[in-house]
C-alpha atoms as one frame of an Amber mdcrd trajectory, in Angstrom:
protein
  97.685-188.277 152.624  99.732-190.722 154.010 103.359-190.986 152.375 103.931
-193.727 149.994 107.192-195.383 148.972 107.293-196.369 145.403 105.277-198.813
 143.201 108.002-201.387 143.270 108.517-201.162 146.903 105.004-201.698 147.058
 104.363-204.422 144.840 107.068-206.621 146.986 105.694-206.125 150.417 102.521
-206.831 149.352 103.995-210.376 147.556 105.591-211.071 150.667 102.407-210.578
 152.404 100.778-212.475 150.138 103.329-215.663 149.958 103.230-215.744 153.832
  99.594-216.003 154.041  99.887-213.209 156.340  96.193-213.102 156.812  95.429
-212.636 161.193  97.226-210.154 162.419  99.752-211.066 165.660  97.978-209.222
 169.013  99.327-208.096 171.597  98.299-209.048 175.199  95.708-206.669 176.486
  96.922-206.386 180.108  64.899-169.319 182.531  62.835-168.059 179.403  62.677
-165.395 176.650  65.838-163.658 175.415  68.988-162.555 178.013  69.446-159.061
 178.204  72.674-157.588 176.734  74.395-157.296 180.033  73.493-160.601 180.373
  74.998-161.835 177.584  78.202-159.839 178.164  78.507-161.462 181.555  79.606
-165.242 179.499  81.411-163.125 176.632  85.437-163.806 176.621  88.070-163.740
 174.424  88.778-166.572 172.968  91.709-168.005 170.732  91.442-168.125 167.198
  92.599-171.388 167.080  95.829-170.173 165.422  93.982-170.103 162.575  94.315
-173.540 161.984  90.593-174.561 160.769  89.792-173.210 157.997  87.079-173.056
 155.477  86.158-176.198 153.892  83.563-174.532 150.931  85.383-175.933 148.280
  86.216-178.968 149.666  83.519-180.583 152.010  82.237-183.185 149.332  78.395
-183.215 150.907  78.752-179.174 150.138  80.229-179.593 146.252  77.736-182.591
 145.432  74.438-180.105 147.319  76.093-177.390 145.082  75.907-175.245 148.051
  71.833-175.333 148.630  71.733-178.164 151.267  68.834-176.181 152.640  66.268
-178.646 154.421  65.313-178.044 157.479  62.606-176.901 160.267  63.859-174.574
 162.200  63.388-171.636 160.818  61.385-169.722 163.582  62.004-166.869 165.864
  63.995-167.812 168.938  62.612-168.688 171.683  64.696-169.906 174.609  62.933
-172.868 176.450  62.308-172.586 179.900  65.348-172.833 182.454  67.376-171.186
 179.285  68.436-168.079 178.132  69.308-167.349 174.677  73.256-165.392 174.578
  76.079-165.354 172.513  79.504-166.673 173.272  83.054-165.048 171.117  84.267
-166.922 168.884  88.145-166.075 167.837  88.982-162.542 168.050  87.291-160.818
 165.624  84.185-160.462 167.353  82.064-163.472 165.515  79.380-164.629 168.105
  78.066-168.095 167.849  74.141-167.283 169.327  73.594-170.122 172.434  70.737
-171.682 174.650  72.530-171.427 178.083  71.449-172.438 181.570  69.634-169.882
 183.308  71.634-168.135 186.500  74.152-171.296 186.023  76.526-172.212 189.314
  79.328-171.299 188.002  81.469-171.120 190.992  80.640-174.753 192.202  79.865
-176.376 188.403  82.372-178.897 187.838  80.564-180.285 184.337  79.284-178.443
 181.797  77.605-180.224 178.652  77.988-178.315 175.043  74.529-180.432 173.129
  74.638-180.468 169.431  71.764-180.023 167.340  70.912-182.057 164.044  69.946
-180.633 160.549  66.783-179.440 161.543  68.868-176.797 163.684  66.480-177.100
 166.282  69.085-176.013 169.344  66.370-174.721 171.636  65.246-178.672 171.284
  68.638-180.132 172.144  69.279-178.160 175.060  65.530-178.894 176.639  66.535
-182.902 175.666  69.964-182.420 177.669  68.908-180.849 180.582  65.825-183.025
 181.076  68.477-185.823 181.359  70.709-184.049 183.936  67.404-183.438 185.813
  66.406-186.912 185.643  69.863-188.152 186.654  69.904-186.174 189.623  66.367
-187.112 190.593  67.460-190.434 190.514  70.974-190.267 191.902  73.285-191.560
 188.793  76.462-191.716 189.819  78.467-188.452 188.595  75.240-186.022 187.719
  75.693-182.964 189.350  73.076-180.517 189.865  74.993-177.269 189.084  75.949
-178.835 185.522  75.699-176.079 183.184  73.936-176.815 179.737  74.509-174.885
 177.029  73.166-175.699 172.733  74.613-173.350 170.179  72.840-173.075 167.217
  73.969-172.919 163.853  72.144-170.351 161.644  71.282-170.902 158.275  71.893
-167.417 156.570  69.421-168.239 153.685  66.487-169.949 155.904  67.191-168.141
 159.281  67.631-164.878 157.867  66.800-161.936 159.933  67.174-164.347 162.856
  70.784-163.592 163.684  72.352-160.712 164.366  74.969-158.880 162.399  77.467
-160.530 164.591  76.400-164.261 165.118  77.961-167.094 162.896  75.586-168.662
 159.979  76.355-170.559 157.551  75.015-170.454 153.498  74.849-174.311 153.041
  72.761-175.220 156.328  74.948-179.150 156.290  78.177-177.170 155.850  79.194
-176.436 159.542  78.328-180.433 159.724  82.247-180.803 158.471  83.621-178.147
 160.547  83.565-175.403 157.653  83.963-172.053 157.515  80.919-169.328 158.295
  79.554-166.984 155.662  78.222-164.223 158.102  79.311-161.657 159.473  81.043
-161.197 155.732  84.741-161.654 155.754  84.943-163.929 158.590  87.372-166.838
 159.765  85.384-168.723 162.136  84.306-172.103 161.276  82.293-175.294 163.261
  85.162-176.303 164.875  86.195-173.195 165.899  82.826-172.702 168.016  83.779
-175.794 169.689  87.489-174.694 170.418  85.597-171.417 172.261  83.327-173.461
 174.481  85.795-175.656 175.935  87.804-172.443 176.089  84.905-171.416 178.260
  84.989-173.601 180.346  88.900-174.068 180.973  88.840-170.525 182.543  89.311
-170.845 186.151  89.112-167.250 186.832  85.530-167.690 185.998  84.486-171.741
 186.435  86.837-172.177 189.756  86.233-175.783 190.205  85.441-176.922 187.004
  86.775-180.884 185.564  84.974-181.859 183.161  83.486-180.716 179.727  81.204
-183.354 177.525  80.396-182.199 174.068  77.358-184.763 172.842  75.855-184.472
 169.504  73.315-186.514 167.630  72.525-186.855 163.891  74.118-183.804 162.486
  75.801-182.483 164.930  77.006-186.238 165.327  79.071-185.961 162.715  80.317
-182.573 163.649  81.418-183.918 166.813  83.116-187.385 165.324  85.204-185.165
 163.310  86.280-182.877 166.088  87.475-186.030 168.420  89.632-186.761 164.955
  91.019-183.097 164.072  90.241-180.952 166.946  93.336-179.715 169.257  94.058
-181.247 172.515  91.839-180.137 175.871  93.701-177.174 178.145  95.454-178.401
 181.223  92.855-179.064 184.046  90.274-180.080 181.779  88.861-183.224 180.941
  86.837-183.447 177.409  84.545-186.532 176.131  83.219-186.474 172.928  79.769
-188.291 172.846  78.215-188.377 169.072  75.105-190.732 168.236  73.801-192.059
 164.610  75.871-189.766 162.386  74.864-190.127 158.913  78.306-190.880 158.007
  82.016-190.661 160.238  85.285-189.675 158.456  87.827-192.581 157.097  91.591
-192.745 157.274  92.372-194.552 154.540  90.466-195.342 151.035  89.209-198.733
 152.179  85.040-199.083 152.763  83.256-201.862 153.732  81.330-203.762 151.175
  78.419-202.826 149.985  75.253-203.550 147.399  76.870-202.111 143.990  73.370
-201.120 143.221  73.080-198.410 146.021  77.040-197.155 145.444  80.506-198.333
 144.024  83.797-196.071 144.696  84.688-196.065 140.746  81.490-194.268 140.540
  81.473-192.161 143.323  83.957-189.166 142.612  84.084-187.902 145.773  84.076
-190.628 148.407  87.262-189.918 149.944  86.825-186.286 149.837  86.652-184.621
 153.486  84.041-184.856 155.568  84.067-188.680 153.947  87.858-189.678 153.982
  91.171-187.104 154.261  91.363-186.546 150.410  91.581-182.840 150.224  92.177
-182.340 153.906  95.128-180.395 153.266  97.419-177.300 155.215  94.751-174.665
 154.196  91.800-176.209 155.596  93.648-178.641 157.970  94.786-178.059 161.348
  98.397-177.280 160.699 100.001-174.053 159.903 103.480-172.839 158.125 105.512
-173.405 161.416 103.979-176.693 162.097 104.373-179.805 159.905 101.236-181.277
 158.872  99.704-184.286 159.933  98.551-187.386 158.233  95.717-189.643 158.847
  97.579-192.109 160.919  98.608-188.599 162.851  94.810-188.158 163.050  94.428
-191.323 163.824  96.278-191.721 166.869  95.188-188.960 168.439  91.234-190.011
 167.848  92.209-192.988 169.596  93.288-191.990 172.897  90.478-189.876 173.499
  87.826-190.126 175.606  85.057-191.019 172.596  81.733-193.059 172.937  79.736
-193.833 170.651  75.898-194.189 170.543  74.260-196.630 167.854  70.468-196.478
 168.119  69.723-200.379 166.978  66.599-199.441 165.307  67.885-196.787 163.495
  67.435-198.329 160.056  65.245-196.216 158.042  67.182-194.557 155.259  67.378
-190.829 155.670  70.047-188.363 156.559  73.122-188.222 154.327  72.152-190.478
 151.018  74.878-189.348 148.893  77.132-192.513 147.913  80.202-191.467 150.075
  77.678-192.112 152.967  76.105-195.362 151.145  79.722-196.463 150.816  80.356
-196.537 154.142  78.165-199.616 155.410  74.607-198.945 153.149  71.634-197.403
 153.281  70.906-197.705 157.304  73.089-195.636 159.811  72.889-198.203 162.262
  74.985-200.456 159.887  77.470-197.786 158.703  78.237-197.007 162.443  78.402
-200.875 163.178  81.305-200.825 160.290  83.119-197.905 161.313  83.151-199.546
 164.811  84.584-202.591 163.473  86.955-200.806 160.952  88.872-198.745 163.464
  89.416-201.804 166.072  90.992-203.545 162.898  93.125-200.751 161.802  94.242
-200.676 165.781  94.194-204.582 165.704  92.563-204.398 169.288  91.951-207.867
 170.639  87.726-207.058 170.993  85.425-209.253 169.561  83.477-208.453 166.183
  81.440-211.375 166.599  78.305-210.451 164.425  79.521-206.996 163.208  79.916
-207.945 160.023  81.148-205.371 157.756  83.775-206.889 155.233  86.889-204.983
 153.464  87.668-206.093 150.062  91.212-205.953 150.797  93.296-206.452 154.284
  93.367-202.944 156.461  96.414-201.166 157.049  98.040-202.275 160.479  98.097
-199.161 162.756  98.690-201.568 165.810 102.078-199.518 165.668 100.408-195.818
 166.852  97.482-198.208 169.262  99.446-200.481 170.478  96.276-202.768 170.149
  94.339-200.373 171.552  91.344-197.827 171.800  89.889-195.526 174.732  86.762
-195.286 172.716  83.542-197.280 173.912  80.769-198.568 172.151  77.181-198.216
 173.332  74.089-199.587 171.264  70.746-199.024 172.709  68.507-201.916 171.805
  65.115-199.961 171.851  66.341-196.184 170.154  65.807-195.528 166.543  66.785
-192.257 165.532  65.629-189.994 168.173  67.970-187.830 170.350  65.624-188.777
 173.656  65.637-192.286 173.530  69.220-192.260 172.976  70.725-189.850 175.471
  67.575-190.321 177.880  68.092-193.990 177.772  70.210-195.693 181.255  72.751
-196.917 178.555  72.867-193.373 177.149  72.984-191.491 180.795  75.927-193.344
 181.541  77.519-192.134 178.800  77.129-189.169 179.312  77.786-189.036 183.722
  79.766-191.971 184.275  83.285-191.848 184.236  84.748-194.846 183.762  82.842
-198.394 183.367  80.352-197.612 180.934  77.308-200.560 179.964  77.959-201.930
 176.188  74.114-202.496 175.510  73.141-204.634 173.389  75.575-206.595 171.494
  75.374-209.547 168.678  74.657-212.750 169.770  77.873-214.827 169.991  79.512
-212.051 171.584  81.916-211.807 174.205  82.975-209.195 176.191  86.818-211.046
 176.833  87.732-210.304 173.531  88.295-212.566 170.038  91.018-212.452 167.866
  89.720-210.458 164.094  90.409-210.892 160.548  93.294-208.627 159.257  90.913
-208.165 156.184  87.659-206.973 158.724  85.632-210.007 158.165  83.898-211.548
 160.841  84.965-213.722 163.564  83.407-216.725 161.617  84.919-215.896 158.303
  88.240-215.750 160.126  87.100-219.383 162.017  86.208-220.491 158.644  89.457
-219.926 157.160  91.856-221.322 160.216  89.289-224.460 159.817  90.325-224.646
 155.796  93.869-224.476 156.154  94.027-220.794 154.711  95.614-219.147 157.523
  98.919-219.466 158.462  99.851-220.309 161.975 100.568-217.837 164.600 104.201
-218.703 164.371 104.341-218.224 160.646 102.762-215.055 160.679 104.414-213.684
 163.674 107.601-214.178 160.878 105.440-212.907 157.717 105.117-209.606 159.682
 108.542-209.171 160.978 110.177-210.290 157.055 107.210-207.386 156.152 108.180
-204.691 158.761 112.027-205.108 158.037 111.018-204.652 154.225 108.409-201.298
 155.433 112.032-200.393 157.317 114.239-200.677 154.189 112.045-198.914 152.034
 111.462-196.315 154.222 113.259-192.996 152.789 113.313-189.891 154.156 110.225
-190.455 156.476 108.018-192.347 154.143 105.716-194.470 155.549 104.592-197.749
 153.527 101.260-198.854 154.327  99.650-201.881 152.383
């Protein structure tokens, strides 16, 4: 957690927010089928690091595991495999031990001339062989109709993530599954082969790993890692912890309708009491939800490196290459119901991802417009404008016609782009009132009218007043800084 300075110290700045009305935040200017034989498989098997260790198992900390009491067991998928056609079913190393995560991989794939290789995500229903089929028929269609960037010698590859209880005698003695089929959702630690170290994020570390060996992929750039649903929220908390791509290598993280995304501080948007409350909901902050918990053993820092905080975290999510997919009609409530998801925008995914959207452009105090995203904070947001610099990389894209359903979104021409373009990606739909130059937001996360409303009652201080509130605040953050500590209020 982030390091506070003392009550006192505490009490003050937040008086002399309080006094100066400190309310707006000052911006900156923007300026093939059926199983692969064995030599097959060994052909795509490397070596691959361990990650220094540095993810490690989550059991007894992932608060969707602890509340499930380790039997999150739903799910379809519990058939033999069957590699769809254009696939082959291998495995790929994971660390050094000789874990195998089992994977749906492209059939006789380019790899001398591939320069993009897609690693697709599969939701709770573990349903891989489906994922991959849903990728590839979007490369194919975005080659057939010439979008900009799709390159037929892509190479598509869909792990899938066992269940040891539901796929059992599925996997080999080798290949990764986990007991609690939600677990590797947070990026936690395998149960099988017994004894082992690899977790989620691990198998993501080997892919791009993969695919950052030139001895074997000469020419390839680019590596997009898309997940929808469940692996959504894998993938949302892998742009936030994961380590940093190898040299030559460029890595976007796609994710679409998580159930839930991972907070840096305690704040949550309001909700309806009735569906959740934080005094009631013990573990709301608890990783995958928030950072509580999220400490050396299961974090990504080891002995000889000094760990990170959220606002670490933080930064780094933010200058990555991140988009995010919001199906608008994705309203029906199902997924993750537990009250650290409820508390994180209600009982519809669209409107938790809408918040989460709107919460970290406030914590970077970006200049974007959250006209008609209203999520509201019962208290002003830390300002992180210090590690943005009023600022993002990510992208938002909301398809107007997709509920929750991995084709519509990804096979949509908002959700191609996202996943071939390279630069100027569509926004999609958007709230009416809108606009795409950009609108000055409530320090607090209310909406653009709210923060209107107040200007218009005399509640906000002028700009020059609170350009001076936050300067008299950042000399007193300065002051009481000791040894390091960073005051946040």
């Amino acid at each position: 957690m982030i390091r506070i300075a003392t009550r006192k110290v505490v009490a003050l700045a937040a008086l002399l927010l309080t006094l100066c009305l400190c309310l707006s935040p000052v911006y900156a200017v923007q300026g093939g089928a059926g199983e692969a034989t064995i030599e097959a498989a060994q052909v795509r098997r490397r070596s691959t690091p361990s990650h220094l260790q540095r993810h490690r198992s989550l059991s007894s900390r992932d608060a969707s595991t602890l509340i499930g009491g380790g039997k999150n067991n739903e799910g379809a998928a519990h058939g033999p495999i069957k590699a769809p056609s254009g696939s082959n079913f291998v495995d790929l190393p994971v660390g050094t031990r000789g874990d195998l995560i089992g994977t749906y991989w492209t059939a006789n794939p380019q790899n001398s001339s591939a320069t993009h290789a897609f690693v697709m995500i599969h939701g709770k229903l573990r349903d891989g062989d489906k994922y991959w089929s849903i990728m590839n028929t979007a490369l194919d269609s975005a080659v057939k109709e010439k979008v900009a960037n799709a390159d037929a010698h892509s190479i598509v590859v869909a792990p899938e993530f066992f269940s040891a209880v539901l796929n059992s005698g599925e996997y080999t003695s080798h290949e990764l599954a986990w007991a609690d089929v939600n677990a590797w959702q947070a990026g936690e630690l395998a149960t099988h082969p017994s004894g082992t170290q690899s977790s989620a994020f691990e198998v993501l570390d080997a892919f791009v790993a993969e695919f950052a060996d030139k001895s074997k992929y000469p020419v390839m750039t680019n590596v997009t890692l898309v997940g929808h649903g469940g692996g959504a929220q894998l993938m949302q908390r892998y742009a936030v912890v994961g380590r940093d791509a190898p040299d030559g290598i460029h890595v976007r993280y796609v994710y679409g309708d998580p159930s839930s995304c991972v907070y840096f501080t305690t704040d949550r948007p309001q909700v309806d009491p009735s569906l959740a409350t934080i005094e009631t909901c013990q573990y709301y902050n608890t990783w995958r939800y928030g950072f509580d918990n999220y400490t050396q053993d299961v974090g990504l820092s080891t002995s000889a490196t000094p760990a990170k905080q959220p606002i670490d975290f933080f930064a780094q999510y933010i200058k990555r290459d991140v988009v995010s997919l919001i199906g608008l009609q994705d309203v029906d409530a199902s997924g993750d119901e537990f009250c650290m998801a409820q508390l994180q925008g209600g009982a519809k995914r669209r409107d938790r991802n809408l918040a989460y959207w709107k919460y970290i452009n406030t914590l970077a105090r970006t200049d974007s417009d959250m006209t008609g995203f209203n999520a509201t904070f019962s208290a002003p947001l830390p300002d992180w404008s210090n590690v943005s610099r009023n600022a993002i990389a990510h992208r938002l894209i909301i398809i107007a016609d997709a509920d929750h359903n991995p084709a519509l979104v990804f096979g949509s021409s908002v959700g191609r782009a996202a996943l071939f373009d390279s630069d100027a990606l569509p926004t999609g739909w958007r709230p009416p009132g809108w606009s795409a130059n950009g609108n000055r937001q409530s320090s607090a996360g209310g909406s653009a009218s709210e923060a209107q409303a107040q200007a218009a009652s005399g509640t906000t201080s002028s700009s020059s007043k609170s350009t001076a509130c936050v300067r008299t605040l950042a000399i007193a953050v300065i002051a009481a800084s000791v040894g390091g500590a960073i005051l946040l209020v």
